[in-house]
PDBQT receptor file of N, H, CA, C and O in Angstrom, charges set to zero:
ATOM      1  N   UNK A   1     -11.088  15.235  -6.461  1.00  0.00    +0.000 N 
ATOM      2  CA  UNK A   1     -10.601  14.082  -7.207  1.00  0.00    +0.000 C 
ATOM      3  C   UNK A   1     -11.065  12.783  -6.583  1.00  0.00    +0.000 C 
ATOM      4  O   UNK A   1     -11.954  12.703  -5.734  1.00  0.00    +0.000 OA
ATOM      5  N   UNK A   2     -10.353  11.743  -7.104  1.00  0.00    +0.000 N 
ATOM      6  H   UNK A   2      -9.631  11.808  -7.793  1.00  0.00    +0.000 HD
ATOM      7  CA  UNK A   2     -11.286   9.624  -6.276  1.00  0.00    +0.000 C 
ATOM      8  C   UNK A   2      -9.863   9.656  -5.466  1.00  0.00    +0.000 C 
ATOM      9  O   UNK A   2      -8.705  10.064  -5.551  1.00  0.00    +0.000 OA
ATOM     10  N   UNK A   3     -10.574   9.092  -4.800  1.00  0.00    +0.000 N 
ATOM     11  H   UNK A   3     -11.515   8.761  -4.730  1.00  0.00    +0.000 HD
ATOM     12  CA  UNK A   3      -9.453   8.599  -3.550  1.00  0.00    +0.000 C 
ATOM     13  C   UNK A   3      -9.000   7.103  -3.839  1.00  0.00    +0.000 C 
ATOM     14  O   UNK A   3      -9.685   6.341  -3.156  1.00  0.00    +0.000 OA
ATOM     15  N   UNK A   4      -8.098   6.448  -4.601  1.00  0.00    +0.000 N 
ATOM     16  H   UNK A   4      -7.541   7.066  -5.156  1.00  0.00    +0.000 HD
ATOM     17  CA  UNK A   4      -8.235   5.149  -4.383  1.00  0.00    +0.000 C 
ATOM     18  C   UNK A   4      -7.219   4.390  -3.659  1.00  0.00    +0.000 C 
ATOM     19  O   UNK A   4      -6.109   4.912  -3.761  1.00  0.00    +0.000 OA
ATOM     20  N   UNK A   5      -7.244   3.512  -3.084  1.00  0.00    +0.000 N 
ATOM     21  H   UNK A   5      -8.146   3.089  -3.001  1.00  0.00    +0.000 HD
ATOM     22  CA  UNK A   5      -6.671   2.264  -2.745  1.00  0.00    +0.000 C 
ATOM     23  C   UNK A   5      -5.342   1.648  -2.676  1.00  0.00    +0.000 C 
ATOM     24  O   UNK A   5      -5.551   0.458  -2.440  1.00  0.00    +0.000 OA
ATOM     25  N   UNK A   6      -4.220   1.834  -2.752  1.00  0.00    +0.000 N 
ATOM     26  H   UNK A   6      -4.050   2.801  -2.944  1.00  0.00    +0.000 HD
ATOM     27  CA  UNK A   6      -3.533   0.816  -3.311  1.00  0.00    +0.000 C 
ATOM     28  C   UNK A   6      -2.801  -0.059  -2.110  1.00  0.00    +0.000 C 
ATOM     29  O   UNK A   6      -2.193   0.333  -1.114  1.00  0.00    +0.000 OA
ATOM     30  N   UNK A   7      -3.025  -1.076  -2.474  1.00  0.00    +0.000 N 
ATOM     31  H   UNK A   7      -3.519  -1.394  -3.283  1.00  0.00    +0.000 HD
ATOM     32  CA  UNK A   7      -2.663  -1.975  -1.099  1.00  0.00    +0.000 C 
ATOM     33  C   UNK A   7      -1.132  -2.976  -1.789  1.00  0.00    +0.000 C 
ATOM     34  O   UNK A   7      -0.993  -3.803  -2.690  1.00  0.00    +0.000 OA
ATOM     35  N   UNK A   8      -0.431  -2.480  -1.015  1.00  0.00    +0.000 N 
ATOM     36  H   UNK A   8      -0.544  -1.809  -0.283  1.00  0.00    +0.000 HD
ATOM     37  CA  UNK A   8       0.987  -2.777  -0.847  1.00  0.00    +0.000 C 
ATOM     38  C   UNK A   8       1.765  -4.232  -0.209  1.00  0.00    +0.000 C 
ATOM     39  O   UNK A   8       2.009  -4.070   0.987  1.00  0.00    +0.000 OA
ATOM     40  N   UNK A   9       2.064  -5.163  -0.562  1.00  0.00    +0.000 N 
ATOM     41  H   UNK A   9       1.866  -5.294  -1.533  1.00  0.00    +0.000 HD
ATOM     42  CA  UNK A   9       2.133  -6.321   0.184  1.00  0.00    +0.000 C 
ATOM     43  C   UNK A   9       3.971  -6.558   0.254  1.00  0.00    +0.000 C 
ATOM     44  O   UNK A   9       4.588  -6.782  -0.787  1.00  0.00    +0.000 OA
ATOM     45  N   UNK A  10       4.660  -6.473   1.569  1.00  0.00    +0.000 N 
ATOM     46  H   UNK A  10       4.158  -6.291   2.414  1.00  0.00    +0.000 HD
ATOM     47  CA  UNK A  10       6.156  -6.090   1.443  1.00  0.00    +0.000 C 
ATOM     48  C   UNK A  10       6.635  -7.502   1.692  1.00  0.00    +0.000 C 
ATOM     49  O   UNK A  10       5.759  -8.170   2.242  1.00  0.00    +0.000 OA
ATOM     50  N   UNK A  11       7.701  -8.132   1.467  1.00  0.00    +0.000 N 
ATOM     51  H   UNK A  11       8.413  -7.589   1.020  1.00  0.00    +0.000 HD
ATOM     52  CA  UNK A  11       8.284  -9.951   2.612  1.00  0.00    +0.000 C 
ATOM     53  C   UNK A  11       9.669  -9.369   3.345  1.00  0.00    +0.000 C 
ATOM     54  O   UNK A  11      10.712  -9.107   2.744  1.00  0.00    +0.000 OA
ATOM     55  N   UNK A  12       9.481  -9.251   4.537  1.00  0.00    +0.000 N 
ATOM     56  H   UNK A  12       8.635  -9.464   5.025  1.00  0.00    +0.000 HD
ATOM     57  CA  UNK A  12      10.489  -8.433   5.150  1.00  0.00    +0.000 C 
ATOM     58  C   UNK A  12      11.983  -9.750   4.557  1.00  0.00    +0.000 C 
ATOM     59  O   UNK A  12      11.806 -10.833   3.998  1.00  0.00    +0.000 OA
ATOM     60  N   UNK A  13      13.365  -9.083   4.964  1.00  0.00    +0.000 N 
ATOM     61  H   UNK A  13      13.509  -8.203   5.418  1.00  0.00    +0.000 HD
ATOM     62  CA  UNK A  13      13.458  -9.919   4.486  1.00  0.00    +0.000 C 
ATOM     63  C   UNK A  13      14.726 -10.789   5.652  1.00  0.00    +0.000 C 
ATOM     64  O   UNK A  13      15.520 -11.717   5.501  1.00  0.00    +0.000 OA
ATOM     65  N   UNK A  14      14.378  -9.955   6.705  1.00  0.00    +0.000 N 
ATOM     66  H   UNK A  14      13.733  -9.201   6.828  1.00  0.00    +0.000 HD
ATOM     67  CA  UNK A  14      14.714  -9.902   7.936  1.00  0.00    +0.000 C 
ATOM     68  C   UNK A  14      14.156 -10.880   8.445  1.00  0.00    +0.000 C 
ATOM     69  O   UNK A  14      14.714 -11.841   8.974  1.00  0.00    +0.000 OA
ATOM     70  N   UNK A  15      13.083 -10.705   8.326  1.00  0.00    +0.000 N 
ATOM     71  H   UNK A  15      12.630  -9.923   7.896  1.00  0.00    +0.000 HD
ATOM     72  CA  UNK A  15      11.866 -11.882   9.054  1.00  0.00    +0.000 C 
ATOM     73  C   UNK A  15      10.915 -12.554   8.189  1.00  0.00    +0.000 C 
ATOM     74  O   UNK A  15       9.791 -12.158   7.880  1.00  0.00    +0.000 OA
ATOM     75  N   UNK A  16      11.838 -14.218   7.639  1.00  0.00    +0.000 N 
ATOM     76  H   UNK A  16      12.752 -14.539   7.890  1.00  0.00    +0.000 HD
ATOM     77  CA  UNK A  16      11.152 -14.541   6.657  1.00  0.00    +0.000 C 
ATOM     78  C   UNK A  16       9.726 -15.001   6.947  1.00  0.00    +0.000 C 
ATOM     79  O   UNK A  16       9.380 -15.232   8.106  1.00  0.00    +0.000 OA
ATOM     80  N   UNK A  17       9.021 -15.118   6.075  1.00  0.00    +0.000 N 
ATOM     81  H   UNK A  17       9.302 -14.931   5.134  1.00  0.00    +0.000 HD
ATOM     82  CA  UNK A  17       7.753 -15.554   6.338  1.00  0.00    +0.000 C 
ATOM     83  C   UNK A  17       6.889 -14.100   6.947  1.00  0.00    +0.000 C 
ATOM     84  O   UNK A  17       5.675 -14.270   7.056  1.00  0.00    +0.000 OA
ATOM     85  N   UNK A  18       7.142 -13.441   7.134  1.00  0.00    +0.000 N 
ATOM     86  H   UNK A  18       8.128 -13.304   7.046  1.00  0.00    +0.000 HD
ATOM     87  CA  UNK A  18       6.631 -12.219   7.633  1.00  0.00    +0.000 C 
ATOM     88  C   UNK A  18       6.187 -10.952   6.993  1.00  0.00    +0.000 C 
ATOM     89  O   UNK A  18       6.931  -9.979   7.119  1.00  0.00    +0.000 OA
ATOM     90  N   UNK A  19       4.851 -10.799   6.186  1.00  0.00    +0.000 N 
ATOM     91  H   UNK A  19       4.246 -11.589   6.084  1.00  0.00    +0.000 HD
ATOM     92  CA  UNK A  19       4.541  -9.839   5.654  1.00  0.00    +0.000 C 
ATOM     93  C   UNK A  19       4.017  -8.727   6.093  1.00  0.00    +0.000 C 
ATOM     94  O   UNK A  19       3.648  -8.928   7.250  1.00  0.00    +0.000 OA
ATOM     95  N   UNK A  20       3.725  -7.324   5.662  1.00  0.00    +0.000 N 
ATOM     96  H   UNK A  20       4.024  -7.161   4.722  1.00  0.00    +0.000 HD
ATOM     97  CA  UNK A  20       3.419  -6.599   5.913  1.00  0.00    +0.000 C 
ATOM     98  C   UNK A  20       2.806  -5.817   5.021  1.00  0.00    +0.000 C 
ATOM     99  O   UNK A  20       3.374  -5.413   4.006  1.00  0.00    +0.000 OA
ATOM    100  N   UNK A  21       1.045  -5.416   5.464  1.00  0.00    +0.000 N 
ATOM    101  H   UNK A  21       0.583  -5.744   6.288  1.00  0.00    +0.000 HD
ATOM    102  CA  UNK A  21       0.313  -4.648   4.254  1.00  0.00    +0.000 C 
ATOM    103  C   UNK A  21       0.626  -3.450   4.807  1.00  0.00    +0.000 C 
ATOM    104  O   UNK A  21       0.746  -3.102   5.982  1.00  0.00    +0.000 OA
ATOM    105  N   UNK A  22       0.800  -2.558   3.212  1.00  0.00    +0.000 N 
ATOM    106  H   UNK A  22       0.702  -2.840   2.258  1.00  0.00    +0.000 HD
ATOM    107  CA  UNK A  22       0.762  -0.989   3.865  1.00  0.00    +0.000 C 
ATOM    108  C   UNK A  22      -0.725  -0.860   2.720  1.00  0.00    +0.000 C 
ATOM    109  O   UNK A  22      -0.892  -1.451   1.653  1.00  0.00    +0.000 OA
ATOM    110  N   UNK A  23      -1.610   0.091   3.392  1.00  0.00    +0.000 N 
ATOM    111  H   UNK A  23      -1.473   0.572   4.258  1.00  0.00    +0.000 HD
ATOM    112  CA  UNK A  23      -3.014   0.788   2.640  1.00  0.00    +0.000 C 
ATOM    113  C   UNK A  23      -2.398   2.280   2.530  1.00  0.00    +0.000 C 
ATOM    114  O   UNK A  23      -1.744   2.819   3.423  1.00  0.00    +0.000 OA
ATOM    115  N   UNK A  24      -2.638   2.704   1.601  1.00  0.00    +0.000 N 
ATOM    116  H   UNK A  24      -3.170   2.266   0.876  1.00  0.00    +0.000 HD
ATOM    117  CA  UNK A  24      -1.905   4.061   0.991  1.00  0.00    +0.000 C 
ATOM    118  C   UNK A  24      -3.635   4.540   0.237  1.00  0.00    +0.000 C 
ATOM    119  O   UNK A  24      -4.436   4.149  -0.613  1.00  0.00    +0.000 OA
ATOM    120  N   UNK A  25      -3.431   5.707   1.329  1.00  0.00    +0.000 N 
ATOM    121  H   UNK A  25      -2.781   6.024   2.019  1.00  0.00    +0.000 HD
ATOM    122  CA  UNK A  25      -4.917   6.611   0.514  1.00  0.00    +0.000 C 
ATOM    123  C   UNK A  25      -4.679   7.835  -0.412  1.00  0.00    +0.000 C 
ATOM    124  O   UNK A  25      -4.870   8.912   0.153  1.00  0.00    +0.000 OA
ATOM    125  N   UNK A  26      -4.424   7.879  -1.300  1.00  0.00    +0.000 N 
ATOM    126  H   UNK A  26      -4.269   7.004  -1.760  1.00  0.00    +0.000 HD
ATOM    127  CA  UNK A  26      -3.739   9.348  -1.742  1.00  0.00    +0.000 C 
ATOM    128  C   UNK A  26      -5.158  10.333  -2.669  1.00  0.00    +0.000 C 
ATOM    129  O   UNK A  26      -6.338   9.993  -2.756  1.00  0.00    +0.000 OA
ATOM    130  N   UNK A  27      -4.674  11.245  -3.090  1.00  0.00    +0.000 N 
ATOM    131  H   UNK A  27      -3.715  11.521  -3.020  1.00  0.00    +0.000 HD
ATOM    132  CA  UNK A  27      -5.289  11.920  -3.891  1.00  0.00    +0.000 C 
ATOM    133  C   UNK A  27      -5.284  12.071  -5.193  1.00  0.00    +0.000 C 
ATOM    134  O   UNK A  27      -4.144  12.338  -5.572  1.00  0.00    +0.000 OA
ATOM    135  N   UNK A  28      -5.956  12.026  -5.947  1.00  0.00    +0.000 N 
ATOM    136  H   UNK A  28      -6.883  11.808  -5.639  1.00  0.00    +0.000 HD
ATOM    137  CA  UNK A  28      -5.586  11.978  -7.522  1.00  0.00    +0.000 C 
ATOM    138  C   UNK A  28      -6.449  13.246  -7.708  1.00  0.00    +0.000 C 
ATOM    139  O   UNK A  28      -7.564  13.525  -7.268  1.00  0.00    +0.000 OA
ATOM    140  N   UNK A  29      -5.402  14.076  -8.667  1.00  0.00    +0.000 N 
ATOM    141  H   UNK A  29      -4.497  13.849  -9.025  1.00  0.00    +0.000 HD
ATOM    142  CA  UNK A  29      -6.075  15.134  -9.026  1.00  0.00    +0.000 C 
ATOM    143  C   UNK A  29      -6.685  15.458 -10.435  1.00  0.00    +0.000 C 
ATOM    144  O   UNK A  29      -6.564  16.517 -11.052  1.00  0.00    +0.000 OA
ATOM    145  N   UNK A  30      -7.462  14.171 -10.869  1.00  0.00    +0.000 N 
ATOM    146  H   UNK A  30      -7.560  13.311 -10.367  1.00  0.00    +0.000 HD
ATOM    147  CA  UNK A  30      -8.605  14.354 -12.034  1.00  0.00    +0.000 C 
ATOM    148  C   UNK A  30      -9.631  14.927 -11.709  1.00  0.00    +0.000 C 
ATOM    149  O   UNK A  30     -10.514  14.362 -11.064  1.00  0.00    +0.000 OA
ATOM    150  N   UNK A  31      -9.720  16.660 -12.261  1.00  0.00    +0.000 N 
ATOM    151  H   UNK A  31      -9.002  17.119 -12.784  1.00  0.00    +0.000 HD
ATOM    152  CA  UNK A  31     -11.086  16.910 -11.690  1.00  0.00    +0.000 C 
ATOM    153  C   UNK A  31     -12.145  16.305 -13.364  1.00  0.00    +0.000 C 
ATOM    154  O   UNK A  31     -13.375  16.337 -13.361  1.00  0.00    +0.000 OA
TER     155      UNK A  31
């Protein structure tokens, strides 16, 4: 299957002003 991308952008909310990217690689199973 494509491997794609999805990029995650969080605002803690603990610590303003303070973001955090998560990159998430997963699998999609379109053959």
């Amino acid at each position: 299957g494509t491997y794609p991308t999805t990029t995650t952008t969080t605002t803690s909310a603990k610590e303003p002003g303070y973001a955090s990217t998560i990159s998430t690689i997963f699998e999609r199973a379109d053959v």
